[in-house]
LUMLOMI-130838 format. One record per atom (N, C-alpha, C): residue number from 1; residue in three letters; atom name; x negated, z negated, y. Coordinates in Angstrom, 3 decimals. Layout:
! residues N
 seq type atom        X        Z        Y
 NUM  ala   CA        X        Z        Y
...
! end
This chain:
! residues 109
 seq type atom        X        Z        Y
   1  unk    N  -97.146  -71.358  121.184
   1  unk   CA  -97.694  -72.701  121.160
   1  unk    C  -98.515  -72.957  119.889
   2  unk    N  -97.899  -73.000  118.729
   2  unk   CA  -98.761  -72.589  117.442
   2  unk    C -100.234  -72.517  117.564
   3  unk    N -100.333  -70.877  117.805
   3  unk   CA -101.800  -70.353  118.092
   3  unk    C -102.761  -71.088  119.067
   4  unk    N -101.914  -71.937  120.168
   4  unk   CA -102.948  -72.682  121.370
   4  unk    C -103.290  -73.804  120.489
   5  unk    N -102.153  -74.320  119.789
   5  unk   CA -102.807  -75.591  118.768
   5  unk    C -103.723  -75.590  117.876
   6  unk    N -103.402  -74.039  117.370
   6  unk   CA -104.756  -73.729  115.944
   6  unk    C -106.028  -73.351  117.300
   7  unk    N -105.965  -72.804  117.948
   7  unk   CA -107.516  -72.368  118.682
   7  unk    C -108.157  -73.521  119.413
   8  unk    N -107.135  -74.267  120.138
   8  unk   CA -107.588  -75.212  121.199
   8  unk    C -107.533  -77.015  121.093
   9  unk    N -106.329  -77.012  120.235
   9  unk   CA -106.352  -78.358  120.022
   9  unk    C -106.966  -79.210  118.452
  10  unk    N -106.343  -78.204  117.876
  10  unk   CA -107.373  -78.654  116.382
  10  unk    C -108.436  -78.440  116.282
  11  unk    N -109.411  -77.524  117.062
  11  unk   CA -110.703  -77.147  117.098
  11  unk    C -111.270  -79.038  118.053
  12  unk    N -110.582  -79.732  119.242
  12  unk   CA -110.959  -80.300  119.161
  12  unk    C -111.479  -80.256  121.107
  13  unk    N -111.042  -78.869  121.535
  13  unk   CA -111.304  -78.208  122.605
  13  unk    C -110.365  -78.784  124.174
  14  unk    N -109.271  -79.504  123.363
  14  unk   CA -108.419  -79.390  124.182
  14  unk    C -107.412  -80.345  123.750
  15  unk    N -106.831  -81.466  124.650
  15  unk   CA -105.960  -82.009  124.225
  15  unk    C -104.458  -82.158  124.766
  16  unk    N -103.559  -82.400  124.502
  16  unk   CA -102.246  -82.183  124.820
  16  unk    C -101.500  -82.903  125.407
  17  unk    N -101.559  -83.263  126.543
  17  unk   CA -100.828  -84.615  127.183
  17  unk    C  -99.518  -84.481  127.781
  18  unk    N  -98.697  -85.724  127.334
  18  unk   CA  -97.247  -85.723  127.696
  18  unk    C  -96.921  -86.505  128.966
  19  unk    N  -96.764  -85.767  130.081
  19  unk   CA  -96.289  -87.201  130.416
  19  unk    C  -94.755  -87.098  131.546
  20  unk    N  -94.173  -88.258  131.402
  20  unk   CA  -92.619  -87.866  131.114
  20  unk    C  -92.354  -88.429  132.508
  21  unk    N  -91.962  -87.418  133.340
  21  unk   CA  -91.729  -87.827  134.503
  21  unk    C  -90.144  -87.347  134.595
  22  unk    N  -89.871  -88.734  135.507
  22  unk   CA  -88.259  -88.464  135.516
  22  unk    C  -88.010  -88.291  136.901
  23  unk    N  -87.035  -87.177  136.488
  23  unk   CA  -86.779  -86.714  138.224
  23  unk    C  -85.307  -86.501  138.316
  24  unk    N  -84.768  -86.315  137.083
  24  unk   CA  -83.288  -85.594  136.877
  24  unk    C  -82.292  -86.489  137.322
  25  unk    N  -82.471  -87.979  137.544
  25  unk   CA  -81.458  -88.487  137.424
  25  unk    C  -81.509  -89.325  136.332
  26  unk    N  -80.286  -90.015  135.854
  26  unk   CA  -80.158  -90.979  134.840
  26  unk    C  -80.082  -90.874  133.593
  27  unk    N  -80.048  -89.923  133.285
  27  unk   CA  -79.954  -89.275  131.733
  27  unk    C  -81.888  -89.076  131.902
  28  unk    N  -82.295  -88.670  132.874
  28  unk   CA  -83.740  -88.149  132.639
  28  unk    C  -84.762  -89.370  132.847
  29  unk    N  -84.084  -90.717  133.387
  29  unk   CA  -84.816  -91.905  132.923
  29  unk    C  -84.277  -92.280  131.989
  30  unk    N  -82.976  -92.687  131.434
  30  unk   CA  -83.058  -93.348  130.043
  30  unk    C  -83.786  -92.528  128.941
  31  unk    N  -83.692  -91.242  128.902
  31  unk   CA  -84.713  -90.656  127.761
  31  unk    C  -85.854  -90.986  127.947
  32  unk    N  -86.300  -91.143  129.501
  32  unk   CA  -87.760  -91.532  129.533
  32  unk    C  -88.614  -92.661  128.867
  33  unk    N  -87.767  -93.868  129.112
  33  unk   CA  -87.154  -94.734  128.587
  33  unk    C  -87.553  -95.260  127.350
  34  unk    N  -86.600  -94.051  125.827
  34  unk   CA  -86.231  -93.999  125.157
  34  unk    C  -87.751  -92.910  124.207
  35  unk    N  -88.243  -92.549  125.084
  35  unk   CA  -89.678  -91.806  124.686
  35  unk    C  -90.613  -92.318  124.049
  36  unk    N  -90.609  -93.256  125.507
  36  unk   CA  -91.930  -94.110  125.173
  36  unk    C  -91.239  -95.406  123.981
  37  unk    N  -90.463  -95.547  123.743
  37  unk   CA  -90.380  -96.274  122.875
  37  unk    C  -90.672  -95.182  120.972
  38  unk    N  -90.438  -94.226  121.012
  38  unk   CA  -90.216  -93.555  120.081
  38  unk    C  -91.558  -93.320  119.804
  39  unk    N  -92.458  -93.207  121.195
  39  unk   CA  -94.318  -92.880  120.881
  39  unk    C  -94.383  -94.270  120.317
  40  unk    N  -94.293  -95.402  120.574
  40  unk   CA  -94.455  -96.811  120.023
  40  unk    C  -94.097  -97.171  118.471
  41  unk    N  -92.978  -96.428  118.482
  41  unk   CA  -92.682  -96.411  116.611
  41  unk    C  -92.985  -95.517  115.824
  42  unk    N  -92.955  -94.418  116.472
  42  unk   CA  -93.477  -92.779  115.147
  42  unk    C  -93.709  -92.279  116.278
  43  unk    N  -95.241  -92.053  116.394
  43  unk   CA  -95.941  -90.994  117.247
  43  unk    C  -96.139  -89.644  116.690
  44  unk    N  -95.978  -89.842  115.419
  44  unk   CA  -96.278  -88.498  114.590
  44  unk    C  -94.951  -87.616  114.601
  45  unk    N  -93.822  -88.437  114.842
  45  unk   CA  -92.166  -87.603  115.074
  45  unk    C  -91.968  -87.449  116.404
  46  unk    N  -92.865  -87.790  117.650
  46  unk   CA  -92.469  -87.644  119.169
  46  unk    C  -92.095  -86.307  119.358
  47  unk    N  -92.911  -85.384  118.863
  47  unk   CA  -93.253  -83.989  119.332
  47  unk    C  -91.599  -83.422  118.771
  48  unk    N  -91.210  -83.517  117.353
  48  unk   CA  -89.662  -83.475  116.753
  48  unk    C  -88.622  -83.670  117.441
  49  unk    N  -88.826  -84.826  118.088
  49  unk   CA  -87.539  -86.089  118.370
  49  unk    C  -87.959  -85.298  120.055
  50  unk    N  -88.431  -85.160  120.791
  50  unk   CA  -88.758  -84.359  121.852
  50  unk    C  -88.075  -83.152  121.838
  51  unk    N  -88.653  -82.266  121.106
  51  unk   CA  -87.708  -80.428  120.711
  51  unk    C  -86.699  -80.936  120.943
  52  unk    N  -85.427  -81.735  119.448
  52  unk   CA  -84.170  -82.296  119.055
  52  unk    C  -83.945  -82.843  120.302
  53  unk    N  -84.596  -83.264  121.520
  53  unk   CA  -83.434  -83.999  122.458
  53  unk    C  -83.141  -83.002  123.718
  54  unk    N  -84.445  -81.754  123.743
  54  unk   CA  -84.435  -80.769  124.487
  54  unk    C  -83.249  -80.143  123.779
  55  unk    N  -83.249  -79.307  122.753
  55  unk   CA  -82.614  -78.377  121.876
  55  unk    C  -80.833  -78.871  122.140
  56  unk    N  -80.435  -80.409  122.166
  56  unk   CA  -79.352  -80.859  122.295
  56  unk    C  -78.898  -81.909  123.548
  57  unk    N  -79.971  -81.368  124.495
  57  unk   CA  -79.483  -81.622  125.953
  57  unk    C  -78.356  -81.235  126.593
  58  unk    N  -77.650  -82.101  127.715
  58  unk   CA  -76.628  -81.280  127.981
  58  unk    C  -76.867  -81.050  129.738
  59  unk    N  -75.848  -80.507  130.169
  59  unk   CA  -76.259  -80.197  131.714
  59  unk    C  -76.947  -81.220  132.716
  60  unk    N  -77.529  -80.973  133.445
  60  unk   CA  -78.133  -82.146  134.241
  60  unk    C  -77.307  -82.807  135.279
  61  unk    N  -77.713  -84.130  135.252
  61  unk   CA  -76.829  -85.314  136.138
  61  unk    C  -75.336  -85.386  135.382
  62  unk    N  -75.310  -85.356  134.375
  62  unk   CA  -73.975  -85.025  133.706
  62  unk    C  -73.449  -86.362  133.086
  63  unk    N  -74.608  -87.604  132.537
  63  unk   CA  -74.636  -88.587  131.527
  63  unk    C  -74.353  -87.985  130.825
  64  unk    N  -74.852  -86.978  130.410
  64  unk   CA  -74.569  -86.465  128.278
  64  unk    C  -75.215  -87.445  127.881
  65  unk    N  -76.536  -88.033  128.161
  65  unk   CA  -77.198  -88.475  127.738
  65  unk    C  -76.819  -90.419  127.352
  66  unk    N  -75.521  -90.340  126.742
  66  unk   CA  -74.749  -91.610  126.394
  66  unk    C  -75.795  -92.477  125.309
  67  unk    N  -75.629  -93.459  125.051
  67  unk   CA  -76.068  -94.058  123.676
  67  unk    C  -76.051  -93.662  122.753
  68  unk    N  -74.689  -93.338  122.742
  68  unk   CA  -74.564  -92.841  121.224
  68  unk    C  -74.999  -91.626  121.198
  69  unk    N  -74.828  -90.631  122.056
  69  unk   CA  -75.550  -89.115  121.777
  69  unk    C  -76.892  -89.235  121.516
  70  unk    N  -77.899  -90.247  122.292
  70  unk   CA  -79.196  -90.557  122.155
  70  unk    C  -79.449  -91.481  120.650
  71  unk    N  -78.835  -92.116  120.405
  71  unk   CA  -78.944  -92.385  118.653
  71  unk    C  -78.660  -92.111  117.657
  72  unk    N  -77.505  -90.727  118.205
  72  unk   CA  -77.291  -89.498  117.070
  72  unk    C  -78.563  -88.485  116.892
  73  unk    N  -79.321  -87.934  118.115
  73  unk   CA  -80.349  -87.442  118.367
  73  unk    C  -81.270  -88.289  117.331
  74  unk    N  -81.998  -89.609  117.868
  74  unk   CA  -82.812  -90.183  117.218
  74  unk    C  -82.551  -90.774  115.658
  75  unk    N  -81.660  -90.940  115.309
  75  unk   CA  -81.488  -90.881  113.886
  75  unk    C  -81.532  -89.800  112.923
  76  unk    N  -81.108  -88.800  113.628
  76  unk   CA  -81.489  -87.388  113.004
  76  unk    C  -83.030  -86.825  112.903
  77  unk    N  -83.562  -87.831  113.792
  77  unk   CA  -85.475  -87.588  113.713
  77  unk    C  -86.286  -88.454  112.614
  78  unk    N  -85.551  -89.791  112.880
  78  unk   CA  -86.528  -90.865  112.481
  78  unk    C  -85.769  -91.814  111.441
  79  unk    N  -84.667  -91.485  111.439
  79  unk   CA  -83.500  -92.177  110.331
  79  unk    C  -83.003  -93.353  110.942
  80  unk    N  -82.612  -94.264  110.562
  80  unk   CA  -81.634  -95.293  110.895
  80  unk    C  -82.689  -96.712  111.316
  81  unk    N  -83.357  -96.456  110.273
  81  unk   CA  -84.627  -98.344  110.493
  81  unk    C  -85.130  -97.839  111.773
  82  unk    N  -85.970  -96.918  112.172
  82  unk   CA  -86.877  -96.152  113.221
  82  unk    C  -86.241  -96.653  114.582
  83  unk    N  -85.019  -96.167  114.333
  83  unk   CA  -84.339  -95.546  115.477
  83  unk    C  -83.141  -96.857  116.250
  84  unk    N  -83.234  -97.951  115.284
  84  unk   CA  -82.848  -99.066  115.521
  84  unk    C  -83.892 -100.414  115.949
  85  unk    N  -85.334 -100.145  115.954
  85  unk   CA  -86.213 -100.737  116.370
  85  unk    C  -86.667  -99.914  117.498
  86  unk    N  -86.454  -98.666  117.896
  86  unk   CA  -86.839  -97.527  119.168
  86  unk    C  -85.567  -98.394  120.339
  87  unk    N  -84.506  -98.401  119.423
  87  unk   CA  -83.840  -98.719  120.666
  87  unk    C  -83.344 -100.828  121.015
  88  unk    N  -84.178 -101.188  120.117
  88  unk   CA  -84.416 -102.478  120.174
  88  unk    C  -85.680 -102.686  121.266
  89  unk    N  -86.394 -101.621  121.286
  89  unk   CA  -87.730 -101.553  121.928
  89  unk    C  -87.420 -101.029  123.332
  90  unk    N  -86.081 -100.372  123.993
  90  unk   CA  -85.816 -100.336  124.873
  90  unk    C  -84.774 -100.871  125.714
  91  unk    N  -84.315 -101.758  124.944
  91  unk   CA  -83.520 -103.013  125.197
  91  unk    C  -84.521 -103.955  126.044
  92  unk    N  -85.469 -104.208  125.231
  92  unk   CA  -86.200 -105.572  125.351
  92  unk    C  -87.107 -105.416  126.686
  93  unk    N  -87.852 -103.958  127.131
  93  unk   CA  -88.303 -103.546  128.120
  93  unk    C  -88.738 -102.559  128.399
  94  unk    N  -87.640 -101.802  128.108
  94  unk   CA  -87.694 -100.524  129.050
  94  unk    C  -88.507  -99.514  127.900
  95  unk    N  -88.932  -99.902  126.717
  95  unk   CA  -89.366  -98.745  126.010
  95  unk    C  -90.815  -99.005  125.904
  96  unk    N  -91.474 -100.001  126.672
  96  unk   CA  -92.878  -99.837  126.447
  96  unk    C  -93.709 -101.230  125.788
  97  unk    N  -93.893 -101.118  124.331
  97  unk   CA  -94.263 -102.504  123.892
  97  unk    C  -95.713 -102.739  124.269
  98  unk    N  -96.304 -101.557  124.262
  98  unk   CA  -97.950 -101.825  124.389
  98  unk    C  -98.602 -101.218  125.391
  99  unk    N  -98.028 -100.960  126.631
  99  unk   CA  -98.875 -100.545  127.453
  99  unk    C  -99.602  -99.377  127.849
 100  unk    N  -99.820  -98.662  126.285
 100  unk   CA -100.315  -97.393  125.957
 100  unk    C  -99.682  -96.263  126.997
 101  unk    N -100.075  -94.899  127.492
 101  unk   CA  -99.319  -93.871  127.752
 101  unk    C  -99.310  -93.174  126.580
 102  unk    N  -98.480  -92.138  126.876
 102  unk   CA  -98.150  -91.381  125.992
 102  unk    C  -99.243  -89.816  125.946
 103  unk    N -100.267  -90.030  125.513
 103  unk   CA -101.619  -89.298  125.564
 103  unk    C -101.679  -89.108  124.101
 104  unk    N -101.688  -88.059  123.191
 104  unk   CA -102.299  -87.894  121.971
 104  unk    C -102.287  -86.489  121.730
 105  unk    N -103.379  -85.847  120.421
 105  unk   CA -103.289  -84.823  119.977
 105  unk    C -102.203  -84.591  118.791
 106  unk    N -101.671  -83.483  119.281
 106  unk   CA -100.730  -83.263  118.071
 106  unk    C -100.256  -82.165  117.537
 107  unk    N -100.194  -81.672  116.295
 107  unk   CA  -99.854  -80.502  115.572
 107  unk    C  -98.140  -79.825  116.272
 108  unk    N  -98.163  -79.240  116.695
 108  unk   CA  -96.788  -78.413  116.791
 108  unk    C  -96.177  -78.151  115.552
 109  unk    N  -94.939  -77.780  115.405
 109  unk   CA  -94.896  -77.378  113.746
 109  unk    C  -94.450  -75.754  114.259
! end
């Protein structure tokens, strides 16, 4: 992934689009959810906080995906202020304050 970002996306060639379709069940809409709110507060940590919720997923249709596992996840990305306005932001509706999709270029690390 790296190398497609240095050849294709930083050149300017190519851009990288997310888009979060939920199919899994209920754990795979509340993250969905919980996404688009996280593109709304730190777009520059989505790509992080994305890996970190893949990396510490648990089986599917399972509800791993509890509150608290999802704000242990997101506090470990974005710290405590972030991650308490992410999930204030999906309280209030569903994760999406502005309408925006979740479309941007972005560095892999």
């Amino acid at each position: 992934m790296p190398q497609i970002v240095s050849d294709y996306v930083d050149t300017g060639k190519v851009k990288i689009v997310f888009k979060d379709y939920q199919f899994l069940g209920a754990d795979s809409q509340t993250l969905g959810q919980t996404a688009r709110a996280v593109w709304d507060v730190a777009p520059d940590k989505f790509y992080e906080w994305h890996k970190a919720v893949y990396d510490n997923q648990g089986t599917e249709n399972t509800g791993w995906a509890t509150p608290d596992k999802i704000r242990s996840i997101t506090i470990g990305v974005l710290g405590a202020v972030d991650t308490d306005k992410v999930l204030a932001l999906v309280k209030t509706n569903g994760g999406l304050s502005s309408g925006r999709f979740l479309i941007r270029s972005f560095k892999a690390p």
